[in-house]
Structures are given as C-alpha cells and as structure tokens.
C-alpha positions as CSV (number, residue, x, y, z in Angstrom):
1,X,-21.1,-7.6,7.2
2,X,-20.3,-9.1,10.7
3,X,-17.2,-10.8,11.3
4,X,-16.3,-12.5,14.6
5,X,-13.0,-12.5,15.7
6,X,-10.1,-12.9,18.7
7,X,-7.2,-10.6,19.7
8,X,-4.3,-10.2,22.2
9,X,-5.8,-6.6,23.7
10,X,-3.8,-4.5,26.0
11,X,-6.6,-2.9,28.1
12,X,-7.0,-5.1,31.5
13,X,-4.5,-7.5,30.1
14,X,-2.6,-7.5,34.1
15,X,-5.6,-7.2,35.7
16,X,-7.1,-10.6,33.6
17,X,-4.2,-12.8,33.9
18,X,-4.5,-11.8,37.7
19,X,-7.9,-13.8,37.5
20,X,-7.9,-16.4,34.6
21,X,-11.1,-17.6,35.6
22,X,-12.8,-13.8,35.2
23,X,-14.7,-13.1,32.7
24,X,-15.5,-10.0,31.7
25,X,-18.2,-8.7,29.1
26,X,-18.6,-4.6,27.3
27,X,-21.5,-3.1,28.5
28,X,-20.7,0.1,27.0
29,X,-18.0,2.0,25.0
30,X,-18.0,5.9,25.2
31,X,-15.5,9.0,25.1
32,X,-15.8,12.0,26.4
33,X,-14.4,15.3,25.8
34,X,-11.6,15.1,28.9
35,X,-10.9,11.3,28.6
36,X,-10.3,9.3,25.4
37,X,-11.9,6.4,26.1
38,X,-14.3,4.6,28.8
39,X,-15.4,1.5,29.0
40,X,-18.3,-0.3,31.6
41,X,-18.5,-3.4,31.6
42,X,-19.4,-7.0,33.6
43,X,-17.2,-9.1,35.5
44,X,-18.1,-12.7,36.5
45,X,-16.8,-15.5,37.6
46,X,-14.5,-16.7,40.1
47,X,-11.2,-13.9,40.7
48,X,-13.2,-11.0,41.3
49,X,-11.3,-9.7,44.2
50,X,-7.9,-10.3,43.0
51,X,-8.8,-9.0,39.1
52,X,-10.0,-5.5,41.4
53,X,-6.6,-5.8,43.6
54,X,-4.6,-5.5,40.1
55,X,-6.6,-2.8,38.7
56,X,-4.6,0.1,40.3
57,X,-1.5,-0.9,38.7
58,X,-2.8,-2.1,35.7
59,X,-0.8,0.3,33.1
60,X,-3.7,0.0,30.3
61,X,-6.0,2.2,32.5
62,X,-5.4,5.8,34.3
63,X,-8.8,5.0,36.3
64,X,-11.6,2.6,37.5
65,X,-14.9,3.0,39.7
66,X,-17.0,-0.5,40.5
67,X,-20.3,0.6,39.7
68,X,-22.3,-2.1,40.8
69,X,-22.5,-5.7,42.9
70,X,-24.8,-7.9,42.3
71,X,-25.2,-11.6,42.4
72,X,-24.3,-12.5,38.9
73,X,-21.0,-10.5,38.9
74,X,-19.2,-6.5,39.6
75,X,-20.3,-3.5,36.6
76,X,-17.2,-1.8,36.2
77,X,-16.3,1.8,34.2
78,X,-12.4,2.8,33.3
79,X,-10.5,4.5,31.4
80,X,-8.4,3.9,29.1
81,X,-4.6,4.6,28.7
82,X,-3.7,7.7,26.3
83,X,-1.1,5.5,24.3
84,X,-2.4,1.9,24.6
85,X,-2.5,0.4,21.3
86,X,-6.5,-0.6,21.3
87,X,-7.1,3.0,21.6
88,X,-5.8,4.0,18.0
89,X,-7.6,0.8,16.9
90,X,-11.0,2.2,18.5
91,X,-10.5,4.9,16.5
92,X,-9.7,2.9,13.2
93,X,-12.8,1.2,14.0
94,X,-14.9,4.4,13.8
95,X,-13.5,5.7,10.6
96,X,-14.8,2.3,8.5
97,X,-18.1,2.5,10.5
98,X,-17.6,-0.7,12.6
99,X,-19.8,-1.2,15.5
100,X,-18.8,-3.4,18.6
101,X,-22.0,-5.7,18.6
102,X,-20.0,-8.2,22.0
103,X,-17.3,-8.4,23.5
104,X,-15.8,-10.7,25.9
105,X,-12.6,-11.7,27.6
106,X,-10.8,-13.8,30.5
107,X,-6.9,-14.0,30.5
108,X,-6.0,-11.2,28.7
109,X,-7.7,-12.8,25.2
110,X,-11.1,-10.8,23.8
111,X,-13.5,-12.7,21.7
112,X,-15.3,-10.1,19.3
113,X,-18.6,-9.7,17.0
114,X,-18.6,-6.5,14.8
115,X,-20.5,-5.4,12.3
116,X,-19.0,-3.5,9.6
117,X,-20.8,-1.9,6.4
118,X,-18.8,-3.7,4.0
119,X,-16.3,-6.6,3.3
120,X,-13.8,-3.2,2.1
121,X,-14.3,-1.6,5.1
122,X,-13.2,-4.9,7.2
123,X,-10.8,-5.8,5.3
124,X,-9.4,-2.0,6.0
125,X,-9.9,-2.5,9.8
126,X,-7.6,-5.7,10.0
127,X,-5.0,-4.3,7.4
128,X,-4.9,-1.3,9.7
129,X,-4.8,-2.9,13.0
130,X,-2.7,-6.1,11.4
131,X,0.1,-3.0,10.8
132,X,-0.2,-2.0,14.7
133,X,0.7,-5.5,15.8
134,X,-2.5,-6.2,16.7
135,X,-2.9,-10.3,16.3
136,X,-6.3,-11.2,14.9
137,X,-7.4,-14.8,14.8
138,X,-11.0,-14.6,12.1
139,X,-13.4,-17.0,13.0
140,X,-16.2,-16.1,10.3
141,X,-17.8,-13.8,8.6
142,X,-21.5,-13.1,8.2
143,X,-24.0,-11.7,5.6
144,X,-27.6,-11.3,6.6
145,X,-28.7,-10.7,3.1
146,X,-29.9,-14.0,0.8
147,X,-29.1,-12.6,-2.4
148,X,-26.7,-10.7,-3.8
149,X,-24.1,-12.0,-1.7
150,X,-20.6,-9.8,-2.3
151,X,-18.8,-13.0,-2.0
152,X,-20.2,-16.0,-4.2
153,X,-17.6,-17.9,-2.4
154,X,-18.5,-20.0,0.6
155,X,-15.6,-21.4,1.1
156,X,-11.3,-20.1,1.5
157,X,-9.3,-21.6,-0.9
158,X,-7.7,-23.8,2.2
159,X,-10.9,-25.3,2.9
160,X,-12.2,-25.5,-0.8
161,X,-8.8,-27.7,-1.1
162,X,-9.1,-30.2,1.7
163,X,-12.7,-30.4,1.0
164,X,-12.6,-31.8,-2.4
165,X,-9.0,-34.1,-1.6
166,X,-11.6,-35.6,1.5
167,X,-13.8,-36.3,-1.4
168,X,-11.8,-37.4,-4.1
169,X,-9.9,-39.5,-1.5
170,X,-12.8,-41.3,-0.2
171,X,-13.3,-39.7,3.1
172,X,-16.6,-39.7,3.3
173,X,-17.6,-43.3,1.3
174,X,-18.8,-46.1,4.1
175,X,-16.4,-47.0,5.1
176,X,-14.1,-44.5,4.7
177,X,-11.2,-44.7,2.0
178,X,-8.8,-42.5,3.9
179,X,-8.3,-41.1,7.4
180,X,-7.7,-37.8,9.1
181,X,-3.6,-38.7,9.5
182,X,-3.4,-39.3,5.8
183,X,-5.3,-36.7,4.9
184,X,-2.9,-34.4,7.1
185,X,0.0,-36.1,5.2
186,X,-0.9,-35.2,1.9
187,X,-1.7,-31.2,3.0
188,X,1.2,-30.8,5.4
189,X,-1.0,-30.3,8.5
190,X,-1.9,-32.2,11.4
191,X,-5.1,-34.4,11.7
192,X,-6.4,-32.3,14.2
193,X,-5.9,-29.3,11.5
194,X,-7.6,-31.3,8.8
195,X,-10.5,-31.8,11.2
196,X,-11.1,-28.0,11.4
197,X,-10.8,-26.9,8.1
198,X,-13.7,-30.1,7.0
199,X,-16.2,-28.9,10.4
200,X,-15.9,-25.2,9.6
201,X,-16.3,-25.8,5.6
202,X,-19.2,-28.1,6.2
203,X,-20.7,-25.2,8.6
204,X,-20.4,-23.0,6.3
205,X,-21.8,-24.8,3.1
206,X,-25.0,-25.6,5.3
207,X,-25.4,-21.7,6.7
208,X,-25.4,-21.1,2.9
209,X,-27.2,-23.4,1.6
210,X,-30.2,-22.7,4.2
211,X,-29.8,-18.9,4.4
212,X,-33.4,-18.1,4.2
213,X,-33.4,-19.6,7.7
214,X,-30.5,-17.3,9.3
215,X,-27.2,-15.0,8.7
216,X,-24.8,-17.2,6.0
217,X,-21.6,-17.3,7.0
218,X,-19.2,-16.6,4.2
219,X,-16.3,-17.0,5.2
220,X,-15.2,-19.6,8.2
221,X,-11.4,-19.4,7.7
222,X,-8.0,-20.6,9.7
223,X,-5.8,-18.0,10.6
224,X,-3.1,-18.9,8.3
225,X,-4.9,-18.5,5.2
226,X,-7.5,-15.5,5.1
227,X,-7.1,-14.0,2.2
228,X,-8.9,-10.0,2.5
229,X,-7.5,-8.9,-1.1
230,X,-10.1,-7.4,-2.8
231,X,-13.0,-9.3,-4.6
232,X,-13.8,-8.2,-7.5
C-alpha cells in the first residue's frame, strides 16, 4: 500500500518560510545512537543563502553541516530537535513498517509518498499522527497488486455521490444538462470543489480499470471526507 500525502512539518519550517522559493528533497533518513534523528537532503532553487542564514536559529534542529555544492543545488545533513513533533511521528512510522519512498518541501509544507504494508497499518499511522496535531491532507492511495484488491471500492463515498448526481443530472450528455455551479448547489460545495471530486474520481476509475498497465489508485479522496474505518 502507498499513500501520498501533505503535512504542516516542524523540521526546517523557519528556515523554509525564510526561502519560499527553496525546495528541498530527503536524500536520507538515519539515527544514530547519540542523536535521534538525521536527515540529508537537497536544496534547490532560488533562497539558498538566506534558507542557510536561518538555519542556526531554526528551533526544529540542534545542528546542520552543508555537505555539498554543486550546480543543481546544496546536500545538507541535520539533526533533529529532541521534542519536535515529527520526531515521535518518525517513530510511529517505524512501528507500522512505513517506509519514506519521497519527500519534498518548500515553505514549510512536505509533500509525501510512503509505502506502508497494509491499509491497517496506514490507517494506524494517520490516527496516530492525526491525535499529535499533525494535519494530513490524503491525495491517494495505491495498490500495485491487480487482484485481490483489499478495497473493491475505487471510489469515497463523496466522489461515488457527485459522480452519479453528474450522471443522473446530465452532466456529461452533449450538451450538457447541468453545470459545475448547479452541481455545487445541490452538494453544498463550490464549483471549483465539484470539479475535483469528478477529475480525481475519473482518475481513479481509469487507474483501475487499466491496472494491468500500472499501480491502481484506490482511493483519490478530499480531505474532508476520508473515511480510514476499518474495511471489512
């Protein structure tokens, strides 16, 4: 199971609003026995000197060494804060098995692909990390396996909904029987909102449907409607 996600991260978070236009990428993710957690990773982009000025006060670190320079961007190592919050999270991480697969960041926000054993064992990761204040936004979730899916489910119930109302309603007959703003009406969202939810349903009904050809994404949900109680 992979899921790909963002989150509001301490670690760096001074140091990247110091350079919006940085943007930084994990390299590697170690601890050793005299500090909890290290990271090395890439910075590029535009900012570079003033995201290195900020690094000494950053309060999410006790430490950082540029490694490298080159012409593509800095290799960094630090490491990390004993009581940040994304430290007990690494650490929830590694008791469910989930491996950091990318990561990337720029203004304080971190974009992430994980792989995780099972749906359980995610759904354990975000409960766990929900309850530290951590703010997750899911983009999807993947299965590289054809068969024998654990979800049968393509689709969230939010998407399920506005995908059959588009239907029903006429949204997609030439020419259309109903627009995005009346669609939005009858949900309670916003156009722009209805758009989403018909893109990543769509995207999702054609990973599964030609899953022989790549990973099926099971799950492509909006943040205000995941629903991680358990399948049975």
């Amino acid at each position: 199971m992979i899921a790909e996600f963002t989150l509001d991260a301490e670690v760096l978070r001074e140091s990247l609003r110091a350079a919006p236009e940085l943007t930084v990428r994990l390299e590697q993710l170690y601890s050793t026995p005299d500090d909890p957690l290290r990271n090395v990773f890439w910075a590029t982009g535009t900012g570079a000197d003033a995201f290195e000025a900020a690094l000494p006060s950053d309060p999410s670190i006790t430490d950082w060494v540029r490694l490298e320079t080159t012409e593509i961007g800095r290799l960094y190592r630090i490491t990390y804060a004993p009581d940040i919050v994304d430290l007990e999270l690494y650490h929830i991480a590694g008791e469910v098995e989930g491996l950091i697969l990318d990561a990337t960041a720029n203004d304080g926000r971190y974009e992430m692909r994980m792989r995780f054993p099972s749906r359980a064992a995610f759904e354990e990761f975000y409960t766990r990390g929900t309850a530290l204040d951590v703010r997750f936004d899911l983009q999807a979730l993947y299965t590289s396996q054809v068969g024998g899916r654990e979800d049968e489910s393509v689709l969230t119930d939010a998407q399920r909904e506005t995908l059959i109302l588009a239907f029903d309603c006429g949204y997609y007959d030439i020419p259309r029987g109903i627009s995005l703003d009346e669609l939005g009406e009858k949900l309670g969202i916003s156009d722009q909102a209805v758009s989403e939810r018909l893109r990543r349903a769509t995207r999702s009904l054609v990973a599964a449907t030609f899953a022989s050809q790549g990973a099926a994404k099971i799950a492509n949900a909006d943040a205000d409607t995941v629903d991680f109680s358990p399948r049975s």
